[in-house]
N, C-alpha and C positions, 0 to 999 in steps of 0.2 A: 504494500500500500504506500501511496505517496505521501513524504513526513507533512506535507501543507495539508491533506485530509482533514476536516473541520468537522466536529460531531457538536452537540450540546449534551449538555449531561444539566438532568435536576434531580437537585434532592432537597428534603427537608427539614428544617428542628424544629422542635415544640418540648417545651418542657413550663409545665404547670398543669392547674386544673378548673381554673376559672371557666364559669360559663358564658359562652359567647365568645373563647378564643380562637386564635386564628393561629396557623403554623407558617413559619415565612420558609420562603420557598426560594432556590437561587438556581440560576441556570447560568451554566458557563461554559464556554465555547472554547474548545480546548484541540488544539492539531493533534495528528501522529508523533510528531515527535515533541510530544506533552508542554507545548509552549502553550497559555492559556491567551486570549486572542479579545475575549469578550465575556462578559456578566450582565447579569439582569436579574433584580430580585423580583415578587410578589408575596399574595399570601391568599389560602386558604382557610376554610372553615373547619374544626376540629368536629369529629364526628358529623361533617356535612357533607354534600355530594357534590362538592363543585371544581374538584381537584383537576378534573381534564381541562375543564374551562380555562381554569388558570394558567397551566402547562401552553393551551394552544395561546392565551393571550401574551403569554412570554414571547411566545415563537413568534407572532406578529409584532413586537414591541421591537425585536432585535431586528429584524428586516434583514436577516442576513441568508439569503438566495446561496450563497457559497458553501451552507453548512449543510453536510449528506447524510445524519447521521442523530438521531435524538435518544437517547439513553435516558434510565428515570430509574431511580432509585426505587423500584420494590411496585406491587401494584394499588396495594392501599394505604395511602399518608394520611394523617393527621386522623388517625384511628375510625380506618374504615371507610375511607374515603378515596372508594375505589375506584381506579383511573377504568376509561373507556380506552382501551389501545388501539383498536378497531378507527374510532374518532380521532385518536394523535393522528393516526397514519394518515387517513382521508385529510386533514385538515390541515398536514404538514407538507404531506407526499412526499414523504422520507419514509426509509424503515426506521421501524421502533424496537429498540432492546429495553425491555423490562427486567432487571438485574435485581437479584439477591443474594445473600451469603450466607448463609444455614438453611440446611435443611430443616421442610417440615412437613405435617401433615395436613396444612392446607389453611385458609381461613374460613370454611362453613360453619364449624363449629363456633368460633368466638363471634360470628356473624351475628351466629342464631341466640347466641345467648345477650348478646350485647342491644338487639333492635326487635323491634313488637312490628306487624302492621305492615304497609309498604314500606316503608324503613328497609326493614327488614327484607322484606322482595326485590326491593330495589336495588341492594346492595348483594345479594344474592346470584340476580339475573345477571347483572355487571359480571360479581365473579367468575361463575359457569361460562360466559361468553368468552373470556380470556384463553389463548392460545396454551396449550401444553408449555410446563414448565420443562426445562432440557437440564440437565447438568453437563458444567462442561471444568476440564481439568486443565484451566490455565494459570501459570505464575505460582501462586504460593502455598494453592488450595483450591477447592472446587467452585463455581461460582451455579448461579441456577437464572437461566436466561430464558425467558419468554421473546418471543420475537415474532414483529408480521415484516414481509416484503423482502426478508432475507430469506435465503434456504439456510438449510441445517449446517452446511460447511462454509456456507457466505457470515452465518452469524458467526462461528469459531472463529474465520479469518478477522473479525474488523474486530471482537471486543477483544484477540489477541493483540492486535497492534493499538490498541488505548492500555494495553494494563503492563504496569512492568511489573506488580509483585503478585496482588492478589483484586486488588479493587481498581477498576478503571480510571484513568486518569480524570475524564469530566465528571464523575462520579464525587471522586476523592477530593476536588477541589470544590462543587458545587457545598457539600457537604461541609467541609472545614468552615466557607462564606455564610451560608444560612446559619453555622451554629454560632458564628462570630457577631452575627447581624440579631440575630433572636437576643443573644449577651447582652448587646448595648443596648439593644430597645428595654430591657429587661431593668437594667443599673442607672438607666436614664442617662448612658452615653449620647444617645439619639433618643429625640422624642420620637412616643409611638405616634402611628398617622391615626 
């Protein structure tokens, strides 16, 4: 792959319990050869369904046509607040890696016990819609990769050239920003919006 390849990678932090919180979300635009190129934060609703939305209004905020590539930290953020991938992909027209790092036995069960109601269905439907999760053994440990618009050895190829140990490079940096940026809103570095 060529070291100028441009993916985006989001992920997000939340840490508290307040109701009516929102988890800040960071996307950053990060090459093959893990120079970081561009950022852009937002934020989601903590148990609410609007985490695609977000995800796609980043991608429109960045305006960046160059980037081939959108990784996202896990499928449901801000507890349960599960992404449509299906909707990144159409809305992007990029393939989408949905990346995690421990195995599990899925989220139905914490679905079902956590939501009543359409809540509940709706975050259900979401999940069951989602593409087979893969594992794949690159860098430092296994990682577990949901993916549309790649095939199974196109997805190996691209998240091996973003990861040089274990966690993908737009991944590892989005992640660091969001949890730096939730910090200061947190200590009143930054006022919250």
């Amino acid at each position: 792959m060529k070291s100028g390849r441009r993916a985006l990678g989001v992920a997000e932090s939340y840490r508290g319990t307040e109701d009516g919180a929102t988890s800040t979300l960071a996307g950053v635009v990060v090459r093959a050869d893990r120079t970081v190129d561009d950022f852009i934060f937002g934020r989601c609703a903590v148990g609410g369904r609007d985490a695609t939305d977000v995800i796609v209004d980043l991608w429109s905020r960045l305006d960046r046509p160059d980037v081939r590539y959108l990784f996202v930290a896990g499928v449901a953020l801000a507890w349960y607040n599960v992404l449509d991938l299906t909707a990144l992909h159409q809305s992007t027209d990029r393939p989408v890696l949905a990346i995690t790092f421990e195995e599990s036995e899925g989220l139905a069960d914490g679905i079902t016990e956590a939501f009543d109601g359409e809540d509940r269905k709706a975050r259900l439907d979401a999940y069951n819609a989602l593409p087979d999760r893969r594992r794949l053994e690159i860098g430092d440990g296994p990682l577990f990769v949901r993916s549309l618009g790649l095939d199974r050895s196109r997805t190996e190829t691209v998240v091996e050239a973003y990861t040089e140990t274990r966690r993908p490079e737009p991944l590892r940096v989005a992640k660091r920003l969001a949890r730096r940026l939730d910090a200061a809103r947190r200590d009143g570095t930054i006022a919250p919006e």
